[in-house]
N, C-alpha and C positions, 0 to 999 in steps of 0.2 A: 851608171851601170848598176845594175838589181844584182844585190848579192844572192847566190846561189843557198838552196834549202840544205840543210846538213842532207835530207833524203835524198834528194837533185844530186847532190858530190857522191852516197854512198854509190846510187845509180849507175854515174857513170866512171865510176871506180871495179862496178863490176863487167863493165864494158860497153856501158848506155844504152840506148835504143836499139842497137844494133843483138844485144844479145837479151834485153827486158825489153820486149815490144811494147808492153801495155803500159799505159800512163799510171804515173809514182807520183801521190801527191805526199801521201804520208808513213807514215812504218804499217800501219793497217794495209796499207794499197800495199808495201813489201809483203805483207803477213799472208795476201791473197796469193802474191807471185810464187811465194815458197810452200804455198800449198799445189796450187796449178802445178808446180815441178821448174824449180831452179836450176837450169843447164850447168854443166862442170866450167863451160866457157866462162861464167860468171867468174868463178871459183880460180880461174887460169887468171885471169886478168887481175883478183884482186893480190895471186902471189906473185905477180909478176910487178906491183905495186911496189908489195913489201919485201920482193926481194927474197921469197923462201924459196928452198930446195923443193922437191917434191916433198921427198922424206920429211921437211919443216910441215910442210901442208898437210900431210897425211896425218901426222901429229895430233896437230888443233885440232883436225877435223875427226880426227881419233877412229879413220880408214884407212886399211892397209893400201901403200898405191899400186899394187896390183888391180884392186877392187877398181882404183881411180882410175888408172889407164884404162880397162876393160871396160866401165861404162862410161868414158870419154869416147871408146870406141864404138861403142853402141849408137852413142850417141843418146843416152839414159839419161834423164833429170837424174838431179841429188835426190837424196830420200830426204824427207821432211827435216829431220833432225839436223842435217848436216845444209840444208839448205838455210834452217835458223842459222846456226853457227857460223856459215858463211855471210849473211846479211848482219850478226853480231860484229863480224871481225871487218865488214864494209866501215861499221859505226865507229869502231876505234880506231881502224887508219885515218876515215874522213875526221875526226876529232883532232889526230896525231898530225897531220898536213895542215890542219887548222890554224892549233895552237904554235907550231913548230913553221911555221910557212915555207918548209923548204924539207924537200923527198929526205935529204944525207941528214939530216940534222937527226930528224925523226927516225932515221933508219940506227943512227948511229945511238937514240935515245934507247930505242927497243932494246939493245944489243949489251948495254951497260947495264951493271949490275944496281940498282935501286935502293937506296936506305929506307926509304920508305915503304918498301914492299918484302921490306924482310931482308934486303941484299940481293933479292932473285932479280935479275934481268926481263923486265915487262914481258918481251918475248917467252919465256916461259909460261904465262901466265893465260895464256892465250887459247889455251886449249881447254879449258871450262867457261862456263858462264859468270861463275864467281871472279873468275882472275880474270876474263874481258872488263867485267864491270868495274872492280879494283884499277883495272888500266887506264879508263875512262876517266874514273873519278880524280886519278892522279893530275891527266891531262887537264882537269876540268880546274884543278888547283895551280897547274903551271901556270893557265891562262892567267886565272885572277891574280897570279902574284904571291898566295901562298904555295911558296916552295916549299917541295917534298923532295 
């Protein structure tokens, strides 16, 4: 069995083919999708992953979710920004499911408070591009062994 591309997981973490029609080979190929206009369904699917409230989501994504529901309603791509942010926060779940091989483990990581990240709970950190990356790099050290 061919293991799946970290892009392939973020993909279908934001709802697969069914919600990103065009073929994903690489973050480039994402970098097009979120220019073209990234549907909120993406965005539904990956907090539905991770388990946040709206109010969590609206958070990261640093939109009020009145703004969310009404262009849910519209049926409006994200705006560019929040389409990154979204395909950001694909890459740290897809890491966190990786390293963690199992949804509670990683939910339950996010949610505890961190020494290595200052005592903050990864979950907070979520909503900049510095504390995604920060979050990543931790996961990237759980993998190899160096605990944080």
């Amino acid at each position: 069995m061919m293991r799946k591309t970290p892009v392939a997981t973020m993909v279908d973490l934001m709802g697969g083919g069914a919600v990103i029609p065009q073929l994903v080979h690489n973050e480039l190929d994402l970098l097009a999708v979120a220019l073209k206009g990234l549907s909120v369904q993406a965005l539904r699917a990956l907090q539905q992953r991770l388990g946040f409230s709206n109010k969590e989501i609206s958070v990261v994504l640093g939109v009020s979710e009145s703004t969310l529901a009404r262009r849910e309603q519209a049926k409006r791509a994200l705006t560019l920004d929040e389409a990154e942010k979204t395909i950001q926060l694909s890459a740290v779940l897809a890491k966190g499911l990786e390293v963690f091989e199992d949804q509670d483990d990683f939910h339950h990581w996010l949610e505890t408070a961190n020494p290595a990240l200052g005592g903050v709970r990864p979950k907070e950190l979520l909503s900049s591009a510095i504390g995604r990356e920060q979050v990543r790099e931790i996961l990237g050290r759980i993998e190899y062994g160096i605990y944080s």
